[in-house]
VEXDREN-2710 file (C-alpha; in Angstrom, 1 decimal):
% VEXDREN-2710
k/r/px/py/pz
1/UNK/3.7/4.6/-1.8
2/UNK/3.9/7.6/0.4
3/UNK/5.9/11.1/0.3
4/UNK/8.0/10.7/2.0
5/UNK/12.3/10.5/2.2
6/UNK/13.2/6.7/1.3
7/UNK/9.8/5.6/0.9
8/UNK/10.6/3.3/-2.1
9/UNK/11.2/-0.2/-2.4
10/UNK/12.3/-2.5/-4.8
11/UNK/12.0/-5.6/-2.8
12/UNK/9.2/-8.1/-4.0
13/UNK/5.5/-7.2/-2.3
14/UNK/2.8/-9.9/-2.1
15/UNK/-0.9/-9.4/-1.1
16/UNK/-3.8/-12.2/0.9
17/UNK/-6.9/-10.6/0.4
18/UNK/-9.0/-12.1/2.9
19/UNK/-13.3/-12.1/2.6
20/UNK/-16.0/-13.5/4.3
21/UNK/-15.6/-17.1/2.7
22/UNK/-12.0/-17.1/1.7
23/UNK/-9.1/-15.8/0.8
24/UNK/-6.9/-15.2/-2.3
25/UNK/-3.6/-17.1/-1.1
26/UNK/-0.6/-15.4/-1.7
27/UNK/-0.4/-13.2/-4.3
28/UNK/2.6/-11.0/-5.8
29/UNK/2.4/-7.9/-6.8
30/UNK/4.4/-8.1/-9.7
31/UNK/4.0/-5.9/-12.9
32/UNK/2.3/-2.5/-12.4
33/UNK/0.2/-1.3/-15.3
34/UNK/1.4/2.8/-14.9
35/UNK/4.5/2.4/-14.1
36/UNK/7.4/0.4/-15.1
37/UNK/9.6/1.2/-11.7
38/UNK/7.0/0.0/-9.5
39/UNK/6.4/1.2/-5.7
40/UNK/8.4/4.6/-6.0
41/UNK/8.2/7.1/-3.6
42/UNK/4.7/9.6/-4.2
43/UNK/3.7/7.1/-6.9
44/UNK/0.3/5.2/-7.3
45/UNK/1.0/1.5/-8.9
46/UNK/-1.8/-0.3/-10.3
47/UNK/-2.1/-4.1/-10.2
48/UNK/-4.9/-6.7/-11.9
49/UNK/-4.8/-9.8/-10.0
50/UNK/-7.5/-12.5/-10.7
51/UNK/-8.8/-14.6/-7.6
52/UNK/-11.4/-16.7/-6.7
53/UNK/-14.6/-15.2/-5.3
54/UNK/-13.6/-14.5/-1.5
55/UNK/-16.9/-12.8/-0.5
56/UNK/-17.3/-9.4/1.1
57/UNK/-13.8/-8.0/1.3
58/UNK/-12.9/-8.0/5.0
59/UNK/-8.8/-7.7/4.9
60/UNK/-5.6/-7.4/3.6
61/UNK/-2.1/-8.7/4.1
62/UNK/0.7/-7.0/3.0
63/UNK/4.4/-7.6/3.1
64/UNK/7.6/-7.3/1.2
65/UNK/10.5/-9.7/0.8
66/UNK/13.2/-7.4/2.1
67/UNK/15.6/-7.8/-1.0
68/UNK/17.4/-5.5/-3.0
69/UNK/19.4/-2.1/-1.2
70/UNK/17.0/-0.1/0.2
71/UNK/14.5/-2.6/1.0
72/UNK/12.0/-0.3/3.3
73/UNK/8.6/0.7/1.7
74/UNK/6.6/3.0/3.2
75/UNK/2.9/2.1/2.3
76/UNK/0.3/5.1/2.2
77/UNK/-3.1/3.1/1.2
78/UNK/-4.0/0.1/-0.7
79/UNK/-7.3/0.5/-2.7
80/UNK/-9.2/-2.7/-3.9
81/UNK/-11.2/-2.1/-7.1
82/UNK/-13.6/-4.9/-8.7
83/UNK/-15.1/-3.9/-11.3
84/UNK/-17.2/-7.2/-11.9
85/UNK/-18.9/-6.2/-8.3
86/UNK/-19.2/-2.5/-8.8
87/UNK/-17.5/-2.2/-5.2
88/UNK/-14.3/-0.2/-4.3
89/UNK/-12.4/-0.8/-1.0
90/UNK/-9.9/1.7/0.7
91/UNK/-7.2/0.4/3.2
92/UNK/-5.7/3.6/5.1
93/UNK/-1.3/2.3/6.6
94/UNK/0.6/5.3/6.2
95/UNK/2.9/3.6/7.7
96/UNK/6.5/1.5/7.5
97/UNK/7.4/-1.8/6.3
98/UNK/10.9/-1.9/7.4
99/UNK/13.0/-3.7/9.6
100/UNK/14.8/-0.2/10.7
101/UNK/12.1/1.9/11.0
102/UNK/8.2/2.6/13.0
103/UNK/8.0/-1.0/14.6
104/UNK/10.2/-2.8/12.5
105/UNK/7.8/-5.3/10.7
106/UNK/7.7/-6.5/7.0
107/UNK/3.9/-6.8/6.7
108/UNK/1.2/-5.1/8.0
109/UNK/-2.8/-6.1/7.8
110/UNK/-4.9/-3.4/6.8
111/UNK/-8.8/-3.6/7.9
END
């Protein structure tokens, strides 16, 4: 979550990671393992999320439910790490999932 004023969210966020063969489905992003208020303006929020084996990472959906006050999120990077691979993937946003704000969209897909 980026730093900046409102960047927050407490609506429910779901991930598709999308490879070369596959993709995860829809998966939610639902209890961080650093910190227990999750997606928190200036904060990093680690997930583990099990999935099938997609292939070479090519992707990422991301979107938010809109729920809850204060619904807008403003995503600064999502970065993929699989251990069991030894391979690491960076997804650069910086930018608003909000209805009121930047374009107004809910989900953005991050290459």
């Amino acid at each position: 979550t980026g730093d900046v004023r409102g960047a927050g969210t407490d609506a429910n966020v779901y991930v598709i990671l999308y490879g070369e063969n596959d993709d995860t489905g829809t998966m939610q992003l639902k209890t961080s393992k650093n910190n227990s208020n999750k997606f928190e303006r200036n904060q990093l929020d680690e997930f583990t999320l099990e999935a099938v084996d997609i292939g070479d990472l090519k992707k990422i959906k991301i979107w938010h439910d809109n729920k809850g006050g204060f619904a807008g999120w403003f995503l600064e990077s999502v970065e993929i790490d699989a251990p069991s691979l030894g391979q690491k993937w960076f997804f650069p946003c910086g930018r608003w999932l909000d209805k009121g704000q930047d374009d107004g969209r809910l989900e953005r897909e991050l290459f």
